[in-house]
Backbone as numpy.savetxt, mean C-alpha at the origin, in Angstrom:
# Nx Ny Nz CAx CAy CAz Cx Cy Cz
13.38 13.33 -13.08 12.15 12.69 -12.61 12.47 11.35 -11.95
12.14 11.12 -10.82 12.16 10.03 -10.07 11.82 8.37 -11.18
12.11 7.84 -11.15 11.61 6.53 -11.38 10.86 5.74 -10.47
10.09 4.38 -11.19 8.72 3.89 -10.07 9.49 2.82 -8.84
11.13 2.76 -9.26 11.68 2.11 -8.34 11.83 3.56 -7.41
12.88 4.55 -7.63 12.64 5.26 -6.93 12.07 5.98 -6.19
10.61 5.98 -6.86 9.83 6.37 -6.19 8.76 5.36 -5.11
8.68 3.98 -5.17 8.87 2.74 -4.27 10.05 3.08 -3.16
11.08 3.67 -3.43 11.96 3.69 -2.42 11.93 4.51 -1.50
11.55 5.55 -2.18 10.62 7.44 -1.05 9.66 6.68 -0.20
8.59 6.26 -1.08 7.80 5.32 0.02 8.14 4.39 1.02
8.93 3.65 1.13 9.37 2.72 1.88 10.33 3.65 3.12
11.14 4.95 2.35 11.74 5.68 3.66 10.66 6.38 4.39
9.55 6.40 3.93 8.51 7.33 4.84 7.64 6.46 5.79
7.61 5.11 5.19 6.85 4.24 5.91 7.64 4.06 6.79
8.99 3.99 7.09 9.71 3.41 8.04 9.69 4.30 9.04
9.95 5.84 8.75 9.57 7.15 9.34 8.31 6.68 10.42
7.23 6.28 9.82 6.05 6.23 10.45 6.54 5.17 11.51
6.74 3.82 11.26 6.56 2.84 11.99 7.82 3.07 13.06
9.07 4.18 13.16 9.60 4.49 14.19 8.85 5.27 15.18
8.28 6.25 14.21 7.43 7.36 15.32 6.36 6.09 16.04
5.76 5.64 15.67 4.82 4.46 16.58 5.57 3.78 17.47
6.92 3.59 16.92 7.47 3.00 17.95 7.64 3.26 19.37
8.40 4.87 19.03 8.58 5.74 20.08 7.40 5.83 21.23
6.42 5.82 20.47 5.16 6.14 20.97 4.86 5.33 22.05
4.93 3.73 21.58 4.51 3.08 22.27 5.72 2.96 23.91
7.02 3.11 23.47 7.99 2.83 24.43 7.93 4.32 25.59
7.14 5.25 25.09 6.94 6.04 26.16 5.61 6.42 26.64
4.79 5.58 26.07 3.49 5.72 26.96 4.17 4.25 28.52
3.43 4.56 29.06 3.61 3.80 30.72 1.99 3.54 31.45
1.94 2.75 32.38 1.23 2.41 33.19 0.45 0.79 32.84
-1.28 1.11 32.92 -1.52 -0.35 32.54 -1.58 -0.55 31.17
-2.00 -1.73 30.91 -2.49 -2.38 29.01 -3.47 -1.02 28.55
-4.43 -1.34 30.05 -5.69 -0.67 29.59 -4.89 1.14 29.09
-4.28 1.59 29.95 -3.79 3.02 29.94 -3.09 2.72 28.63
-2.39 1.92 28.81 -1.17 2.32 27.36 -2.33 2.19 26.10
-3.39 1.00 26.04 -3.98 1.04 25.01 -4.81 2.09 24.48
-5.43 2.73 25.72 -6.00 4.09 25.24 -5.09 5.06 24.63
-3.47 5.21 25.32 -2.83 6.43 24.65 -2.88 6.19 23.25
-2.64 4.56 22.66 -2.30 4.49 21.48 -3.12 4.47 20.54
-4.54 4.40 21.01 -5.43 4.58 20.49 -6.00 6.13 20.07
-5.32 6.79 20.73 -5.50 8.74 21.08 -4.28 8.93 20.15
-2.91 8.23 19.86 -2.03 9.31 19.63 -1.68 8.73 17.71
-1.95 7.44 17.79 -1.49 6.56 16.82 -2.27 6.39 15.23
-3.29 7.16 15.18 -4.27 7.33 14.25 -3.77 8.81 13.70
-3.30 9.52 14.44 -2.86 11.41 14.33 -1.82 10.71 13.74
-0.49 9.88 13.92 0.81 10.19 13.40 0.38 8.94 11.86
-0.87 7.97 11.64 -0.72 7.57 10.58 -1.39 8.58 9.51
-2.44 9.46 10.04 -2.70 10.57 9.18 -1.71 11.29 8.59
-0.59 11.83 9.52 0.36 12.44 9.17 1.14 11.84 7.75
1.54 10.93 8.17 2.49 10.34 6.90 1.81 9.83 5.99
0.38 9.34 5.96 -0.39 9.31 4.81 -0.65 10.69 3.96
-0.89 11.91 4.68 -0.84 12.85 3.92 0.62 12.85 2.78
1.49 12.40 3.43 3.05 12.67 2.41 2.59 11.32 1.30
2.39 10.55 2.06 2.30 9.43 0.63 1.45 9.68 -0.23
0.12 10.29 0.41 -0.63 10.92 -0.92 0.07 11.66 -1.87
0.61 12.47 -1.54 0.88 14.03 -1.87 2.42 12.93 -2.91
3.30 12.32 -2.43 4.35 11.44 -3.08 3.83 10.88 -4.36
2.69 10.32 -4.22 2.56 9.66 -5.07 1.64 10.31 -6.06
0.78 11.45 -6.25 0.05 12.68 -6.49 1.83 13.54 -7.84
2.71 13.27 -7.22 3.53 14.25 -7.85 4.59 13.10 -8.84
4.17 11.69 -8.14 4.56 10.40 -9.17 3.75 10.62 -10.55
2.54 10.28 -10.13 1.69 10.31 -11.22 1.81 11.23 -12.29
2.19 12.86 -11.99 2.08 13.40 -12.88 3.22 13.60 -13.81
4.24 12.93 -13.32 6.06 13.03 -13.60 5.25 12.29 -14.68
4.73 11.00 -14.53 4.80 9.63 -15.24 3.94 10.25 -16.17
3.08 10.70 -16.16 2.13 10.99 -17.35 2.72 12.34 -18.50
3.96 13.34 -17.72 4.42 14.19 -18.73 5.30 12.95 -19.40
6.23 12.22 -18.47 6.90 10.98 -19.40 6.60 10.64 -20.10
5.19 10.30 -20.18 4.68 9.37 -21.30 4.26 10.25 -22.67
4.02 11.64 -22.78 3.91 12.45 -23.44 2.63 12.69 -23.34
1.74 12.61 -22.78 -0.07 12.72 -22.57 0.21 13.94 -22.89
-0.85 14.58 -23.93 -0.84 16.30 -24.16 -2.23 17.21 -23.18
-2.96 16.17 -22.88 -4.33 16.56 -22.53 -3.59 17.07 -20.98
-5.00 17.97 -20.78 -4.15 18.62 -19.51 -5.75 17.60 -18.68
-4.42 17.38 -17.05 -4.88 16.65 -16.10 -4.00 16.63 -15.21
-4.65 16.99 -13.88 -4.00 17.19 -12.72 -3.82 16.50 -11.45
-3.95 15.26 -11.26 -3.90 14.47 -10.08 -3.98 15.45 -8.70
-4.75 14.37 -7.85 -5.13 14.86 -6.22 -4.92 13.60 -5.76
-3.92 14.17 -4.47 -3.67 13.63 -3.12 -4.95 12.82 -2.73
-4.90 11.55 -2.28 -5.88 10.38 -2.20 -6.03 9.98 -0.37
-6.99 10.21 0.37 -6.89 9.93 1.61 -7.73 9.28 2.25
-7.84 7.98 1.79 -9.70 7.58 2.57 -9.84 7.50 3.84
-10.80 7.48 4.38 -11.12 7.41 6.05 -11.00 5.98 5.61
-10.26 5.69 6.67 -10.15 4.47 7.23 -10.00 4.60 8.94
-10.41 5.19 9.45 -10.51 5.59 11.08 -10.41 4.24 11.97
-12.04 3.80 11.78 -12.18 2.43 12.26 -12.19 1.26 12.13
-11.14 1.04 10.90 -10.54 -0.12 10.77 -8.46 -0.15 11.82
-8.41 1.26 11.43 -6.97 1.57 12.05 -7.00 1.18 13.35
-8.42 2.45 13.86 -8.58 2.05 15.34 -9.15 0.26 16.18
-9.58 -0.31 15.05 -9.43 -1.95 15.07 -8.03 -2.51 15.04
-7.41 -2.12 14.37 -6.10 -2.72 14.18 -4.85 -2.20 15.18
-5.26 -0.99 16.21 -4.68 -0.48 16.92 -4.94 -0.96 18.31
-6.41 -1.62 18.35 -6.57 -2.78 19.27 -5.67 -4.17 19.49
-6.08 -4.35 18.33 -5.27 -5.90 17.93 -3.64 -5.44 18.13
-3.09 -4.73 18.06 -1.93 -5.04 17.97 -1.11 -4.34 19.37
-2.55 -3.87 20.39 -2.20 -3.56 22.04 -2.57 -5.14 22.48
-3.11 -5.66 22.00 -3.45 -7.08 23.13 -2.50 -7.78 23.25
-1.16 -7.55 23.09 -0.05 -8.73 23.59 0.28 -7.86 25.15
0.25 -6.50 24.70 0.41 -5.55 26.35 -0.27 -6.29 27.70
-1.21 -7.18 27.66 -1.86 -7.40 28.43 -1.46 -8.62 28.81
-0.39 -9.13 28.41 0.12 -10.59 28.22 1.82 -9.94 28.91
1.78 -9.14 28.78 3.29 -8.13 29.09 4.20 -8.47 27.64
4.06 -8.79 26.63 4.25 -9.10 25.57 4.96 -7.73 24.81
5.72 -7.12 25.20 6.03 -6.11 24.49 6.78 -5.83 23.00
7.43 -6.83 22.84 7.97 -7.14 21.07 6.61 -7.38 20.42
6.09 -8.29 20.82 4.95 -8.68 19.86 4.09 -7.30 19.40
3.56 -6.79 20.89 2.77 -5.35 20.78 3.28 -4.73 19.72
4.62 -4.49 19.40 5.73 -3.67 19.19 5.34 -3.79 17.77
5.81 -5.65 16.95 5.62 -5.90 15.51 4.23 -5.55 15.04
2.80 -5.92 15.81 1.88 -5.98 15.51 1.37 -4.23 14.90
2.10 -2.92 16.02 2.07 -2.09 16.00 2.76 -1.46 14.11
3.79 -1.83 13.94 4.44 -1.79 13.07 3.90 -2.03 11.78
3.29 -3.39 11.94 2.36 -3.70 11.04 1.41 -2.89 10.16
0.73 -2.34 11.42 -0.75 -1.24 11.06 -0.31 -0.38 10.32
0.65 0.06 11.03 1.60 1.94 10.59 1.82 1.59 9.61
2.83 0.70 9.31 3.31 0.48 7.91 2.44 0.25 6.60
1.01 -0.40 6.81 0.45 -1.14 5.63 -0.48 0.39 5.90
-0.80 0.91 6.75 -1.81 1.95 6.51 -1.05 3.34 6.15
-0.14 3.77 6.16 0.52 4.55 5.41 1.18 4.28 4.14
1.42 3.25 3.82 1.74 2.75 2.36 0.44 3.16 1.57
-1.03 2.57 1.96 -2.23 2.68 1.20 -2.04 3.77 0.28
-2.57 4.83 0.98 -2.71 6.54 0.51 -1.75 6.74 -1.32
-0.75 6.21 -1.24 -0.07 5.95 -2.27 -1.08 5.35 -3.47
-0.91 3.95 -2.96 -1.55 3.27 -3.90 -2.73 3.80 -4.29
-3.70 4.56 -3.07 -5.18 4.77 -3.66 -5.34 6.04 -4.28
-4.08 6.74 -4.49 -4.15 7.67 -5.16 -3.68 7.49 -6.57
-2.91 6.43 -6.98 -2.48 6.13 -8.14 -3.47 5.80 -8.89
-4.46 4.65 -8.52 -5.43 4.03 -8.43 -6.86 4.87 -8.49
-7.21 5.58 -7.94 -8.12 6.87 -7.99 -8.03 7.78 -8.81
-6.78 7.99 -9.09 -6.26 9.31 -10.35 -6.41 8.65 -11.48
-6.13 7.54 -11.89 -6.29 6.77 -13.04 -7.59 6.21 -13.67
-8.56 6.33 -12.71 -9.96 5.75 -13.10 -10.25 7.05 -13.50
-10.00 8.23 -13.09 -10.46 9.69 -13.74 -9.48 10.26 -14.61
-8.64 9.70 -15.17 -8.00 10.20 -16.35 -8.09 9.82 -17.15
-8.93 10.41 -18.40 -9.33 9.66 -19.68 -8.01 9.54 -20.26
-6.70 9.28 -20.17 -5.52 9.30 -20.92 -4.69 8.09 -20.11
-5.20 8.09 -19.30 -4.66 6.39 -18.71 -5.53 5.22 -18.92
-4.75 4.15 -18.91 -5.25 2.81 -19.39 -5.53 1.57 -18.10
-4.31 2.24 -17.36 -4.62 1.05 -16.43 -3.01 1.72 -15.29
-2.88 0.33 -14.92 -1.78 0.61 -13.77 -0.68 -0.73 -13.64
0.08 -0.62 -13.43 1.25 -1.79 -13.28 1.56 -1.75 -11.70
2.09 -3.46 -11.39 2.99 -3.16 -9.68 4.09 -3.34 -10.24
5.21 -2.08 -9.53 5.97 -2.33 -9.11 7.03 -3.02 -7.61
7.89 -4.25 -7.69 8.34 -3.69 -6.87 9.86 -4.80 -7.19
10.43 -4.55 -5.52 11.91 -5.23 -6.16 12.46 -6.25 -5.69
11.32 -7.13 -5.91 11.57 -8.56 -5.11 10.73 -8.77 -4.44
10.79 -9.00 -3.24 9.75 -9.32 -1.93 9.49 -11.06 -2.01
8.16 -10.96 -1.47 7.87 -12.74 -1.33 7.57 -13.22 -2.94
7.13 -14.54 -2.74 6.41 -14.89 -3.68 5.39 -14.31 -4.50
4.46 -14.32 -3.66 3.49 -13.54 -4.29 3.65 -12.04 -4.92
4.03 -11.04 -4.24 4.71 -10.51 -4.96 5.19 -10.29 -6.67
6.39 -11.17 -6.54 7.14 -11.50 -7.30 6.09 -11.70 -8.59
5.14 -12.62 -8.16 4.35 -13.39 -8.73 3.44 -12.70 -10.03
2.73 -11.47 -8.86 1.99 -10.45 -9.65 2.70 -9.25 -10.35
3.94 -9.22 -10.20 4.87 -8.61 -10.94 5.81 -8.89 -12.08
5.84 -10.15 -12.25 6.78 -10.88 -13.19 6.41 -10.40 -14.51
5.00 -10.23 -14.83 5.40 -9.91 -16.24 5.15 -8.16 -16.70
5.22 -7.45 -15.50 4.79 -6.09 -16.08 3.11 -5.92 -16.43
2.51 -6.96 -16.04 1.17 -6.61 -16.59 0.09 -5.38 -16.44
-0.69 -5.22 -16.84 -0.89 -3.52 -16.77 -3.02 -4.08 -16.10
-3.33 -3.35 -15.49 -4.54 -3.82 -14.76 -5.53 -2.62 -15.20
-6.31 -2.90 -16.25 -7.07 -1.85 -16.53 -8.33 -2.01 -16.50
-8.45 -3.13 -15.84 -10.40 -3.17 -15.24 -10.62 -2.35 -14.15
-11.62 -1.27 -14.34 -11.64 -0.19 -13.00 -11.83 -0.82 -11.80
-12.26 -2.28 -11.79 -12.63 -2.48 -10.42 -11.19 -3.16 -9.50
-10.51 -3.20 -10.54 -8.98 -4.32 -10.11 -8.48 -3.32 -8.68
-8.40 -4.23 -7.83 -7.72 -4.08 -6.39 -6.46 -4.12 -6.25
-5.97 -3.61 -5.75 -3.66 -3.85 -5.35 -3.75 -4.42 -4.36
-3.53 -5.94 -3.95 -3.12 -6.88 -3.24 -1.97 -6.36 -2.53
-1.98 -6.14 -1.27 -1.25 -5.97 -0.63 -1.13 -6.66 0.90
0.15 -6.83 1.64 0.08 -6.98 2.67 0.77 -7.05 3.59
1.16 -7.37 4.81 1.92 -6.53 5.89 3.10 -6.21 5.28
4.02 -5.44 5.57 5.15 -4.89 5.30 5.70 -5.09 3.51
4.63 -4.59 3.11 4.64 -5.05 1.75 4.77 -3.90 1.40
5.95 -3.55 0.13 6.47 -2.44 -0.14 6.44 -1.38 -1.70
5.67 -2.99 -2.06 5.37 -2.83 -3.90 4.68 -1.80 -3.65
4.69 -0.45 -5.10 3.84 0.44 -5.17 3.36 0.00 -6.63
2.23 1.41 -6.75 1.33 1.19 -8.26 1.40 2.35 -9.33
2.22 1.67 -10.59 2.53 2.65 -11.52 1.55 3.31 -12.25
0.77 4.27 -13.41 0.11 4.39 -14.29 0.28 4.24 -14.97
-0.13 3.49 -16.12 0.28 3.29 -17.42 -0.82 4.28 -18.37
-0.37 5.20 -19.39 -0.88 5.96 -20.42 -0.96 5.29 -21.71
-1.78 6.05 -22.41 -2.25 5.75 -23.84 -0.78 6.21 -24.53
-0.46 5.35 -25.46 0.99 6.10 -26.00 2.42 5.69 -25.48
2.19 5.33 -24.02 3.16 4.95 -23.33 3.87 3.84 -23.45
4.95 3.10 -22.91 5.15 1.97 -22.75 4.40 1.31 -21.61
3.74 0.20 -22.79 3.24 -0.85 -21.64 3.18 -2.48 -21.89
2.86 -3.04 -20.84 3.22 -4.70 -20.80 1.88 -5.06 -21.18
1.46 -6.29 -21.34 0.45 -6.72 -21.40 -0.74 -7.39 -20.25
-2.03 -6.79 -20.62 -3.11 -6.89 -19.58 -2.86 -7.95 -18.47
-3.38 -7.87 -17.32 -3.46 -8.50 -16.77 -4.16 -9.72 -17.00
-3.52 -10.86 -16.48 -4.30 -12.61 -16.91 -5.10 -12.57 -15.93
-5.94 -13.79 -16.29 -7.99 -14.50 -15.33 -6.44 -14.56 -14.04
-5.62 -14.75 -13.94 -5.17 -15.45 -12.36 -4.51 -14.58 -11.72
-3.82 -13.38 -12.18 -3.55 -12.21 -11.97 -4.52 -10.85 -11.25
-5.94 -11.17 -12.12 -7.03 -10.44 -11.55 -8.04 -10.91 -10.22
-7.42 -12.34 -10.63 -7.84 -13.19 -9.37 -6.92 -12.68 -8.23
-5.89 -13.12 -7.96 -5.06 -12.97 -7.24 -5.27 -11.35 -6.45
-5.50 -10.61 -7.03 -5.57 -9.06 -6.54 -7.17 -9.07 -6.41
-7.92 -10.01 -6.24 -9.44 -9.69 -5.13 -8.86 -9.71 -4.26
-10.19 -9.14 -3.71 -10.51 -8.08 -1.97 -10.88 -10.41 -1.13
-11.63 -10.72 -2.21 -12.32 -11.96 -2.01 -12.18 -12.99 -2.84
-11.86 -14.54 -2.01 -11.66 -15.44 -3.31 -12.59 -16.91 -2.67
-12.74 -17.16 -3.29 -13.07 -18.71 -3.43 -12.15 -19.56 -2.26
-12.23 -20.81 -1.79 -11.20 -21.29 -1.26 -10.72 -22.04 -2.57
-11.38 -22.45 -3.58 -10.53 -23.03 -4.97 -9.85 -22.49 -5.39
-10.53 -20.64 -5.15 -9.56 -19.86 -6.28 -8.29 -19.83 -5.40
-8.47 -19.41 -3.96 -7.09 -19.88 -3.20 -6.08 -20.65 -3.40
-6.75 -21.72 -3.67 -6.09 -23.05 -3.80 -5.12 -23.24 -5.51
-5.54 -22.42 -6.55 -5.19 -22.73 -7.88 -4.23 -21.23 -7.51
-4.68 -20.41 -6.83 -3.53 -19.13 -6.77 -2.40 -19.62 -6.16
-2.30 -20.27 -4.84 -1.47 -21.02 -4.40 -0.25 -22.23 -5.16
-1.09 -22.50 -6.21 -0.15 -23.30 -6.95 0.47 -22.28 -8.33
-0.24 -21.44 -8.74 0.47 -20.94 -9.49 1.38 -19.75 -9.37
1.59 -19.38 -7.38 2.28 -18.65 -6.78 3.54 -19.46 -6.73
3.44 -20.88 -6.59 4.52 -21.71 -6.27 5.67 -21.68 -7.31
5.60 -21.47 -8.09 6.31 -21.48 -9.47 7.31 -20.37 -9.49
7.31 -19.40 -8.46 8.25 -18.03 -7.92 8.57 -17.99 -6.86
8.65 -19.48 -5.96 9.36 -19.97 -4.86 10.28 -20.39 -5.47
């Protein structure tokens, strides 16, 4: 059975998968901003579907490794997690053609990379995350990952386990941490802290910013 590093690491080779195929994409569409932006807008939503289906389906066959691990006897079957996210992609597939129009082609290039990468990572997480709010035999969820920035680091240091259904996975560009399940029975760390649950809103305060910021500093 894979481990949640290893299986962080499947993810990260598939995301990269993705953000080449975009690459390609973009270096052989031709003509104007306007033309290239339409192809990528036509071709670039099909190839993040694609590899989101595998990260679902990756992390769908994580979950259930982890839960025979843990010895859960109750029978429960995890499903592949895929939300529409259409027109936020196709927003972000804008934003990251507008350097084309500048003739900006690296930039186009990273910005492109960006999308692919953080929107095919998701599917993972929201399936870990989705399977766990419907399994009466899980408790919550842990991040893994193996290093990265600060922040990061930050919300990972102590193993904490996030078992308020509404808790969010903070994520962001080329960010590689995935999300474990933790079971009843299992080994687990202790709950997530008030600054921990902070830190992983969708939305904060500019104070709460400001006190996350300092207690991010401490893993610089």
């Amino acid at each position: 059975m894979p481990s949640p590093r290893e299986s962080r690491a499947a993810l990260k080779l598939l995301t990269a998968e993705a953000v080449a195929g975009s690459s390609d994409l973009l270096s052989r569409f031709s003509g104007s901003p306007e033309v290239r932006r339409a192809a990528l807008l036509e071709s670039v939503p099909a190839l993040i579907e694609y590899y989101s289906d595998g990260s679902a389906a990756l992390a769908a066959d994580f979950y259930d490794e982890e839960r025979e691990l843990a010895g859960v006897s109750s029978r429960f079957r995890s499903e592949p997690v895929v939300l529409d996210r259409t027109v936020k992609i196709r927003r972000g597939i804008a934003w990251a053609s507008d350097p084309l129009f500048e003739d900006d082609e690296v930039l186009a290039g990273a910005r492109l990379a960006e999308i692919v990468q953080l929107n095919t990572a998701r599917p993972f997480r929201d399936t870990i995350l989705t399977n766990r709010k419907k399994d009466p035999a899980a408790i919550g969820w842990k991040r893994v990952t193996s290093g990265g920035c600060s922040f990061c680091k930050a919300l990972a240091s102590r193993g904490s386990v996030y078992k308020e259904a509404t808790a969010h996975f903070a994520a962001h560009p080329n960010c590689h941490c995935t999300a474990s399940p933790v079971f009843l029975g299992g080994d687990s760390g202790p709950e997530a802290s008030v600054i921990e649950y902070m830190a992983s809103k969708r939305n904060r305060t500019p104070e709460q910013r400001e006190r996350i910021r300092e207690w991010i500093s401490a893993f610089e």
